[in-house]
N, C-alpha and C positions, 0 to 999 in steps of 0.2 A: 571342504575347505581346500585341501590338494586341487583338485578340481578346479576351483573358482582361480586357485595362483596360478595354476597353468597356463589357465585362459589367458589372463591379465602378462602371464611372463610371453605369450604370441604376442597379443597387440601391442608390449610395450618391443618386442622384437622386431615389428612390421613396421612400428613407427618410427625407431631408432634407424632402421637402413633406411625409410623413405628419406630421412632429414640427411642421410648420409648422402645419398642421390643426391641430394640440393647442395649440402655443401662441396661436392667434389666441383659443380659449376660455377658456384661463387664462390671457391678458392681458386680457383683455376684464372677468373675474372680478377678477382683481389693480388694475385702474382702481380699483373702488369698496369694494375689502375692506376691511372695520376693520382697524386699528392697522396693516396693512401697507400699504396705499392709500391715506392723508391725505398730505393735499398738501402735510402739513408732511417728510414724509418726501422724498428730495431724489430726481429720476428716475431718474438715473442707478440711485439702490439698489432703485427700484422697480422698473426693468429687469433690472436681475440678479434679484431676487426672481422675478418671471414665470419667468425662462431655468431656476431652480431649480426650481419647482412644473413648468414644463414637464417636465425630466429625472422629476420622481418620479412625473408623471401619464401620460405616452406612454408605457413599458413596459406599463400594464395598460388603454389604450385600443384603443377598435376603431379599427381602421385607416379612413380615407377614401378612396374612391379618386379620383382627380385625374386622370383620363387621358379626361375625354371632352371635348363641346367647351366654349369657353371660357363661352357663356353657364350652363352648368350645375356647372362649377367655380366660378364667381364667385359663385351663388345657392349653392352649400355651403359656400364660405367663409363668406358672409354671413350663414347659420345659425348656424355656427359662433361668430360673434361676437356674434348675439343670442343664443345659447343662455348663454351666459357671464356678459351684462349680465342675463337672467332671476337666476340664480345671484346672481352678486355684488350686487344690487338689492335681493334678498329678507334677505342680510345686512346692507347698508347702511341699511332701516329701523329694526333694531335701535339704531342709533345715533340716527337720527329719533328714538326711542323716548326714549331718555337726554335727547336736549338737549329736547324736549318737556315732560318731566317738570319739567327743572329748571327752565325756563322758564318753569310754571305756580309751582311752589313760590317760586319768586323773586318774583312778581310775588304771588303770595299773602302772603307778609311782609315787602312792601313794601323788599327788597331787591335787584330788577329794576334802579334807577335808581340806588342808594346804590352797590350793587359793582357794575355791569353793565363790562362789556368792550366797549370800545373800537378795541381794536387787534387787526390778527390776519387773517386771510381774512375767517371767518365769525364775527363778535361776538357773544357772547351772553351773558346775565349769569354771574357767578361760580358759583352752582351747579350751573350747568347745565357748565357747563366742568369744575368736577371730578368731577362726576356722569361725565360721559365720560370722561373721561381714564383716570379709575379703574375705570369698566367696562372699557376699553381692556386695560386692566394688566391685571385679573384674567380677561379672556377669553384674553391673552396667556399667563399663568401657568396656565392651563385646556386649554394644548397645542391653542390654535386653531389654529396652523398644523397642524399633524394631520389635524382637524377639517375643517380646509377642503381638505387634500386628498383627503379620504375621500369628502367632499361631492363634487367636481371627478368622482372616479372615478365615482362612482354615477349621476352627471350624467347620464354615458352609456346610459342604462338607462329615463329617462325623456326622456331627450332627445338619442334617436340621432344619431351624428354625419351633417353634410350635410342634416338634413332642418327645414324652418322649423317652429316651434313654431305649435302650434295658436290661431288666433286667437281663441278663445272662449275656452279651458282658459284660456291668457295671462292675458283680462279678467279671468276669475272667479278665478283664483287672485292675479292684481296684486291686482284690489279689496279681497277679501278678507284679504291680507298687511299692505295702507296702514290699513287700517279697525283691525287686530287690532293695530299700530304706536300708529297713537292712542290708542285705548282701554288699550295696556301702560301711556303715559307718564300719560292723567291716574290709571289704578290708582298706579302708584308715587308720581303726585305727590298724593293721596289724603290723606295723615297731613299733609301742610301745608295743603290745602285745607281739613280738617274742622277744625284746630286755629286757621287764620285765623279761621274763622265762629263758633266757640266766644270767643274773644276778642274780636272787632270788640261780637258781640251782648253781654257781658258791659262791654264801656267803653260802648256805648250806653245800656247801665242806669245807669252811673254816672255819667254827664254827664246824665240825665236827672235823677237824685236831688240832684247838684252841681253845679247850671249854673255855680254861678261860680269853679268846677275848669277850668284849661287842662288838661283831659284830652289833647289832642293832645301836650304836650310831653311831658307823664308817659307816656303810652302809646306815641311814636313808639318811643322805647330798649328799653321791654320788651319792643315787637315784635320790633325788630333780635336784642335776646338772643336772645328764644324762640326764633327761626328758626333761629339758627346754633347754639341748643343741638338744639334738635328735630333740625339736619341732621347734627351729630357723633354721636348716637343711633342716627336711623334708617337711614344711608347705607349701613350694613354692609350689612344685611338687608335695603335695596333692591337694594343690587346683587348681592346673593347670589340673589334672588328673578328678578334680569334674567340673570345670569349663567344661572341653570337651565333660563331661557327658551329662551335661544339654543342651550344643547347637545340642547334637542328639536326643536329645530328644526333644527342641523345634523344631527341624523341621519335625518331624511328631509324635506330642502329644498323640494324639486321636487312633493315627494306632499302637504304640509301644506297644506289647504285648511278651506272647509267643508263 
């Protein structure tokens, strides 16, 4: 009987650290995931959330082995946890992406100062806040969590467990993820960029014809309209445009480069 517990107290010891392998990578992922990883989100739920993805991810993960000496378990754990921040980092530009966007768009129709956000973690003017929030929802409603565990599995495939990620591949594919972030937000903030510069230069002509027109007072309010009609218009279709981003993106995270 001693015997047979022993046995049973190894495998359940081999299988507790395999699971622990997994979750140090989908906790590491779940730090910076959209809409499940904001800090507005309280730890505690984040915690259980990780312990969740862990259950659904360690059934189809390769196993780690743990058994040699300690310097080379700690240099796999610690793969393990950058492999995870690669992953969840390359989704968290996507959000980069959003408040970018709106951040230009706000500060293009002179809305940056009038609605800007104050309070909070991270401040940031009002479009840019529902520009995320509403990406947020509709990636949520688009069965991200799915998405991100599909992503999590296949992790493994390009970024075997226990072994550190290549320090070149990392550069060129970080660089090339942050460059392709910026360039998403000013595209989507695009249609308030071209529609400021279509306006400014059209009130330029009229206060040149009217110098003794207060164009600033007449022009500040149209601005304010135009913006927040242009933003109830175009917001569908930006975020339908960022939304489509992300799901080519999560289905090959790891491999998307240039």
């Amino acid at each position: 009987m001693t015997a047979a517990l022993a046995d049973l107290v190894g495998i359940g010891q081999a299988g507790l650290a395999a699971w622990f392998a997994v979750f140090l990578r989908v906790g590491a992922v779940m730090a910076v995931l959209p809409a499940f990883g904001e800090q507005a989100v309280p730890a505690r739920v984040r915690l259980a959330l990780a312990l969740a993805f862990t259950c659904v991810v360690a059934p189809a993960a390769p196993a780690l082995p743990l058994d040699g000496p300690a310097a080379a378990v700690g240099r796999a754990l610690a793969a393990e946890v950058l492999s995870g921040l690669l992953l969840g980092l390359g989704l968290r530009l996507f959000v980069l992406a959003l408040q970018t966007a709106g951040a230009i768009a706000a500060q293009a129709t002179s809305l940056a100062q009038i609605f800007g956000g104050s309070a909070g973690v991270d401040p940031q003017p009002a479009i840019a806040h529902a520009l995320t929030i509403g990406g947020l929802a509709l990636a949520v409603l688009a069965d991200l969590h799915v998405r991100a565990a599909e992503a999590m599995i296949a992790s493994y495939d390009a970024l075997p467990p226990g072994m550190l990620p290549h320090a070149g591949l990392v550069a060129t594919w970080g660089t090339f993820r942050v460059a392709d972030a910026f360039a998403r937000g000013f595209s989507l903030a695009a249609p308030f960029v071209a529609a400021s510069l279509v306006y400014n230069v059209a009130l330029g002509v009229i206060n040149r014809a009217m110098p003794q027109l207060m164009v600033a007072f007449v022009g500040a309010p149209a601005l304010t309209l135009g913006g927040l009609a242009l933003f109830a218009f175009a917001a569908p279709a930006l975020l339908e445009v960022w939304r489509a981003a992300l799901g080519t993106y999560l289905a090959d995270p790891l491999g998307a480069g240039p």
